[in-house]
Residue, then its C-alpha position, 0 to 999 in steps of 0.5 A: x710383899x710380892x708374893x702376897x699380891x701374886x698369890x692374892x686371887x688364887x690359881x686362876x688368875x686375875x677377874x676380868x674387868x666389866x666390859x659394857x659390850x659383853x651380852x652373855x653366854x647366851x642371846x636367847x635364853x629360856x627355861x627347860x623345864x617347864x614340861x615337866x614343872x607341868x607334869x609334876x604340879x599335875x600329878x600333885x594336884x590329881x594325887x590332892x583330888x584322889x584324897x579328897x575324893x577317898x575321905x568323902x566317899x570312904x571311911x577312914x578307919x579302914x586304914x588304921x583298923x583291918x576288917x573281914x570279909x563282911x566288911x566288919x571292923x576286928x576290934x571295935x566297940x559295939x561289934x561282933x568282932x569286939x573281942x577279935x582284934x587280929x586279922x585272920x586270913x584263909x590262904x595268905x599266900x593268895x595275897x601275893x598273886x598279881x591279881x591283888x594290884x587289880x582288886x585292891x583286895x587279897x582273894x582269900x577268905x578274912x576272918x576276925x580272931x581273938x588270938x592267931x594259931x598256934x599249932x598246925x591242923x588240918x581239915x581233915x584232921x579236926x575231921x577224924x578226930x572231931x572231938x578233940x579238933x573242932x573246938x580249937x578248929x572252929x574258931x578259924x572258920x566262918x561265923x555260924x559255920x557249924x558242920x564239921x562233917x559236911x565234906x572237904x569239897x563242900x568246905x573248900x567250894x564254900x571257904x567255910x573254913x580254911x583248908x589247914x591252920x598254920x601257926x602264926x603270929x600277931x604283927x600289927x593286927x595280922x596273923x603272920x606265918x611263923x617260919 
């Protein structure tokens, strides 16, 4: 029965007893961290501001669906780009510059397609063999875009069409390089 009672409040001993003139560990104690509650509630409150702000002034199917350069939906009913519901970019490799964080925008030329390449051509190529090349070129270039003679400066000063098509596949309404 001894050794129940010397074991009964553990290793660390006895509990001190109430002593009424005991004021506690710290006279003047206060919160810490108010600044950065502060902080904190700012920053939610402007994150709640620019929502409101972006479903007001924006439109939010530009989040669900890509569109093209003209701003035009891929892949919505009563469009142009019914039947093209993939997104396809001129130079993807552009949208990698740091110059994309300042526009909010890939500096590349967007196009809506009905099916991502599949074989590698170039414009140069469509152009020494025009025949057999444009048809399949010419759905990778500007609506309307009906010159496959005018010259490679031209094309690449207007982005007329893109320089070479590499093959690709759809991920999530992109047309995403196959490695």
């Amino acid at each position: 029965m001894a050794k129940k009672k010397e074991f009964y409040y553990g290793k660390n001993g006895e509990p001190r007893k109430f002593d009424p003139k005991f004021n506690g560990p710290i006279h003047n104690r206060h919160c810490t961290d108010v600044l950065c509650c502060g902080i904190f509630v700012v920053v939610i409150l402007g994150y709640i501001a620019l929502g409101i702000v972006a479903w007001v002034h924006g439109d939010p199917r530009k989040v669900a669906y890509p569109t093209d350069s003209y701003g035009q939906f891929c892949g919505q009913k009563d469009t142009p780009n019914e039947n093209k519901t993939i997104l396809f970019y001129f130079n993807i490799l552009k949208c990698a510059s740091p110059i994309v964080l300042i526009n909010l925008q890939c500096p590349t030329t967007q196009l809506c397609v009905s099916k991502c390449p599949d074989r590698f051509a170039t414009y140069i190529e469509m152009q020494s063999s025009y025949r057999s090349y444009w048809e399949y070129y010419k759905q990778f270039c500007k609506p309307g875009f009906t010159k496959p003679r005018k010259s490679v400066t031209q094309v690449m000063r207007d982005e007329d069409c893109p320089s070479m098509i590499i093959p690709s596949r759809p991920c999530k309404y992109l047309c995403i390089y196959v490695v």
